[in-house]
Structures are given as C-alpha cells and as structure tokens.
C-alpha positions as CSV (number, residue, x, y, z in Angstrom):
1,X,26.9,72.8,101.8
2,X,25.9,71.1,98.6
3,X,26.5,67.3,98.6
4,X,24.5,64.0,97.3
5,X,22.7,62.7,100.1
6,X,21.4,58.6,100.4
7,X,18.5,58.3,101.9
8,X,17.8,54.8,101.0
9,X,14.6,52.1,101.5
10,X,11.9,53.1,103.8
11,X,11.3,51.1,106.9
12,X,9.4,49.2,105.7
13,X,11.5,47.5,102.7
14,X,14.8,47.7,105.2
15,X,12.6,45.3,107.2
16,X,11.7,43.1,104.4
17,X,15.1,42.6,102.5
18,X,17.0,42.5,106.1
19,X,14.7,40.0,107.8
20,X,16.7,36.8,109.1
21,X,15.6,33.2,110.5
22,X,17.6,31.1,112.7
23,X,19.6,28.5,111.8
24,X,20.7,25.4,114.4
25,X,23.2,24.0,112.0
26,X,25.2,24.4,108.6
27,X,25.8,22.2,105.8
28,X,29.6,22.0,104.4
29,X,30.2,21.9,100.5
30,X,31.1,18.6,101.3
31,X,27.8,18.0,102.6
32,X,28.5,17.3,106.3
33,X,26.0,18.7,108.8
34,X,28.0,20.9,111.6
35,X,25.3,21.4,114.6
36,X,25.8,24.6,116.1
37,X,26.3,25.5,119.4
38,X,23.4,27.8,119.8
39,X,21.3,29.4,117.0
40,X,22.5,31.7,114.7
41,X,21.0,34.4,112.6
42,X,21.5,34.6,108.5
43,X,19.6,36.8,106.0
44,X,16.9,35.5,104.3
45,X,17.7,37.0,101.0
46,X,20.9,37.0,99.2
47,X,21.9,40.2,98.1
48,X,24.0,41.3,95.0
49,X,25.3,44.8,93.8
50,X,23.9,45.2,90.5
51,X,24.2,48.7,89.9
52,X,25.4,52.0,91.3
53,X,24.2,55.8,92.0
54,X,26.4,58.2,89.8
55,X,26.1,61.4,92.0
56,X,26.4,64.9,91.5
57,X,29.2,65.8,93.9
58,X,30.5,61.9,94.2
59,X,31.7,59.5,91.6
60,X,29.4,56.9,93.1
61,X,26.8,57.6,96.3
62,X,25.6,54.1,96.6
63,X,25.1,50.4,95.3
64,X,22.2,49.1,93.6
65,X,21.1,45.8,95.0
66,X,19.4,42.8,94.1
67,X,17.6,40.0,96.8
68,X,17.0,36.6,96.0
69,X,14.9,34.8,98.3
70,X,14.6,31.1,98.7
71,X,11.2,30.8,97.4
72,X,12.8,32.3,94.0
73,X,11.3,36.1,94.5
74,X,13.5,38.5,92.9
75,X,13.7,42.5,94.1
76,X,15.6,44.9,92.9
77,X,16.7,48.1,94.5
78,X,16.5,51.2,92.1
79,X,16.2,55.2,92.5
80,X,12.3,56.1,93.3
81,X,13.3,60.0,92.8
82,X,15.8,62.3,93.6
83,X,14.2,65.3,94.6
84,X,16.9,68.1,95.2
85,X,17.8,69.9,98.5
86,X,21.3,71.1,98.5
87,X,22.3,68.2,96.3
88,X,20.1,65.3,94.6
89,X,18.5,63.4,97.4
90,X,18.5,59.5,96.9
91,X,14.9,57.6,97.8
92,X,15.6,54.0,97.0
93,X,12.5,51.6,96.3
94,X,12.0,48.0,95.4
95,X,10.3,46.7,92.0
96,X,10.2,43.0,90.4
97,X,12.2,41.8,88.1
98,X,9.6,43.0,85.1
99,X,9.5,46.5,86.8
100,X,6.5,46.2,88.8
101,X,7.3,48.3,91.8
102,X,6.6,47.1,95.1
103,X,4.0,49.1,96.6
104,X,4.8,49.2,100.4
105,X,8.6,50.4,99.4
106,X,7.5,53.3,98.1
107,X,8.0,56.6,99.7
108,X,4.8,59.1,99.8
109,X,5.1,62.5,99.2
110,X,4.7,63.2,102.3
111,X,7.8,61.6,103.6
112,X,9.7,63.1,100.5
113,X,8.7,66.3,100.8
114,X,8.7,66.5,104.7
C-alpha cells in the first residue's frame, strides 16, 4: 500500500521540545497569583504551526512547528529528508532560526535507512 508516512523528531528532539517543569501557582491576566493545589506540569516551550507537509497521497501529512523557550531560543521543525518506501517517508529535524540545524535532532543514516 502506498501512502505518506510521518515519522517525525527523533528521541532525542521529542525530549527536548516536550520537556516540562512544574509550576505551584499561576498568574491571571489580571495579575492575581492562584496557588495550586498540588503541582502541575506545563511545557517549557511554546509551540506554533508554522508550516505544513504537502504529501503525496494526502493534502497535508503534518504541521511544521516552531518552539519558543523562555530564555528567547527559537527552533524550528522542518523536513530532514524524505527517503521513499512505499510513499515519501517524513524525518523531521530541528534547525535555528538562521538555518543552522541542530545536530543531536538529526537522524543518521543508519536510523533512515534501517
């Protein structure tokens, strides 16, 4: 069966634009602080869609994503190949806003071609 297949980040850049920290207590728009009754988990990063995967078979196979983390660090998702194996296959990797990819996102060849 021929299809478009996502394969996405590697563990290592799931990790990374996924981690979390705990929070004890939120602030309103208002400005009032609301303590919490126990911790609670929120991503690091904020993530935006800034793109999409046009596929082969599919219209669209996936969003493109950007992370912006406090510190004011950038990443972008974007397509590291698309070898083809019954259908394009979809290895997403992360790069800096001047294109610079980030090394540890990127998938060897060994784990592309198995």
């Amino acid at each position: 069966m021929r299809c478009d297949q996502y394969v996405g980040l590697n563990k290592w850049a799931k990790r990374r634009v996924s981690a979390t920290r705990a929070v004890k207590s939120l602030i309103t728009p208002e400005g009032k602080q609301i303590d919490l009754p126990r911790p609670f988990e929120l991503p690091i990063a904020e993530k935006s869609a800034v793109g999409t995967i046009t596929g082969a078979y599919v219209d669209e196979v996936a969003k493109l994503h950007r992370y912006t983390f406090p510190s004011g660090r950038v990443y972008e998702e974007y397509v590291q190949c698309s070898p083809w194996c019954g259908g394009p296959m979809y290895y997403i990797a992360l790069r800096r806003l001047d294109g610079t990819p980030l090394k540890l996102s990127l998938w060897t060849d060994e784990e592309i071609n198995g």
